[in-house]
C-alpha positions, 0 to 999 in steps of 0.5 A, a space after each residue: 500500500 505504501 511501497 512506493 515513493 513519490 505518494 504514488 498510489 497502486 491498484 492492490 489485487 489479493 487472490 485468496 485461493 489457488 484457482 483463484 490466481 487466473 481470475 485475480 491476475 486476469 483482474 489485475 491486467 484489466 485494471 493495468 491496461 484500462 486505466 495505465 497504471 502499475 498494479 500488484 498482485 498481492 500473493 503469498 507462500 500458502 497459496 503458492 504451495 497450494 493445490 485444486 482442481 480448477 477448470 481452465 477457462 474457454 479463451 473466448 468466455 473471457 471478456 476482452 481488454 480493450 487497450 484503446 489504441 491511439 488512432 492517427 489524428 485527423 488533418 489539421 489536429 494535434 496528438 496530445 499524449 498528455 491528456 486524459 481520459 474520463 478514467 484519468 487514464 493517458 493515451 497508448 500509441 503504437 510505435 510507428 505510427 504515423 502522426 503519432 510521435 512523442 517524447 516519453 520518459 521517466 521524470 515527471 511531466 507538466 500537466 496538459 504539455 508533457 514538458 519535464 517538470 520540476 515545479 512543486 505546484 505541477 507535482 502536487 497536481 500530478 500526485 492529486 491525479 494519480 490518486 484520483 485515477 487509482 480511488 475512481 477504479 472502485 466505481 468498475 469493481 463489485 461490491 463486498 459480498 458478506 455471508 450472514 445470516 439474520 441476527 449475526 453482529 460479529 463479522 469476520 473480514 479476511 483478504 489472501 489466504 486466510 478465506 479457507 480458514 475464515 469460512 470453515 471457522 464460520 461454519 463450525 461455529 454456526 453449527 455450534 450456534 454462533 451467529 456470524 457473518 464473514 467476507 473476503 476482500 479481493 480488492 485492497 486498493 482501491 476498496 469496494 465502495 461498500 466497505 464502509 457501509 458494510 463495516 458499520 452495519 456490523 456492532 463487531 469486526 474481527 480481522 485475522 491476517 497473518 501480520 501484524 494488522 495492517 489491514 485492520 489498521 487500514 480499515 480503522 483508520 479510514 472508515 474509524 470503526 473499532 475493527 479487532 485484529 487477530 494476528 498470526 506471525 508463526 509462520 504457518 496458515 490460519 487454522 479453522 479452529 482458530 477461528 472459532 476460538 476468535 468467533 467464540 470469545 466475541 459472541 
């Protein structure tokens, strides 16, 4: 989330099963490729040893990714590599073609011209727009789906892995009369526009993660909901068991 320097914020995709790498990592192309930004795909160990059966999409089921390739201007206009779209994202041209050349390049450009910059005011501005691209990608992704059931106050919230544990935990602590809701978050940044919502709807929000809270930190501090963390630093996945042990002590 805070990787990088220059306060340049970056879409966070978090697959939580092994079959779930493809549709993540397809999501996380889509993203890079219609808004023009970097994007990270937030794995781990557990689920890269991890195994299941997992039927290979048919190439032509899959929705397409449209680049928007920049077409040659009409006579008598200007290309203008610079300007932005409704998605705050930057035209692509394709090498070579015609009408279309431009200057690229790593250091920072003048908002509009593409000229480098060094003034603090174009910086600020510049920072402000990839934030806003990066916070508009949560009007195109779905909603949080919770997993509750009438009566249940207490949430569990995951991202990555700990999805297994999370809803196995849930379903035995169901069976032993728990009310519980839980959900999987796939989208760390930019969050589903219903995070909040959703957080507040709950009188108790558990997160297990297996650091030190980062997510729970991240959701305290942007929505000031009392979210619980339960952390895990041993090395090893979570485990279902303790997860109603958790479930257990809150309801």
């Amino acid at each position: 989330m805070y990787g990088r320097h220059g306060e340049s914020p970056l879409p966070v995709i978090a697959p939580s099963t092994a079959g779930g790498c493809f549709e993540a990592a397809f999501e996380a192309a889509r993203i890079a490729i219609t808004y023009r930004t970097p994007v990270i795909l937030l794995s781990d160990s557990f689920l890269a040893s991890s195994s299941e059966p997992w039927l290979v999409p048919d190439p032509a089921t899959l929705p397409a990714i449209d680049p928007r390739f920049a077409t040659a201007p009409a006579d008598g206009e200007v290309f203008e590599p610079y300007s932005r779209d409704e998605r705050l994202a930057r035209p692509w041209a394709i090498p070579g073609t015609p009408g279309l050349a431009h200057r690229i390049g790593g250091l920072e450009k003048a908002h509009g011209s593409g000229n480098i910059s060094y003034d603090g005011p174009n910086h600020e501005r510049m920072t402000e727009l990839r934030a806003a691209k990066v916070a508009a990608i949560a009007d195109e992704i779905p909603p949080l789906v919770v997993d509750s059931e009438p009566g249940a106050n207490l949430l569990v919230l995951g991202w990555g892995s700990t999805e297994g544990a999370i809803r196995a935990g849930v379903r035995r602590a169901r069976l032993a009369g728990h009310r519980v809701a839980c959900a999987q978050l796939r989208h760390l940044n930019p969050l589903p526009a219903n995070t909040g919502d959703v957080l507040r709807s709950f009188e108790r929000v558990l997160v297990p993660e297996l650091n030190t809270g980062q997510l729970a930190m991240l959701l305290r501090s942007r929505f000031l909901v009392d979210v619980e963390s339960y952390r895990k630093l041993q090395g090893q996945p979570l485990f279902a068991a303790e997860i109603v042990e958790q479930i257990e002590e809150r309801t």
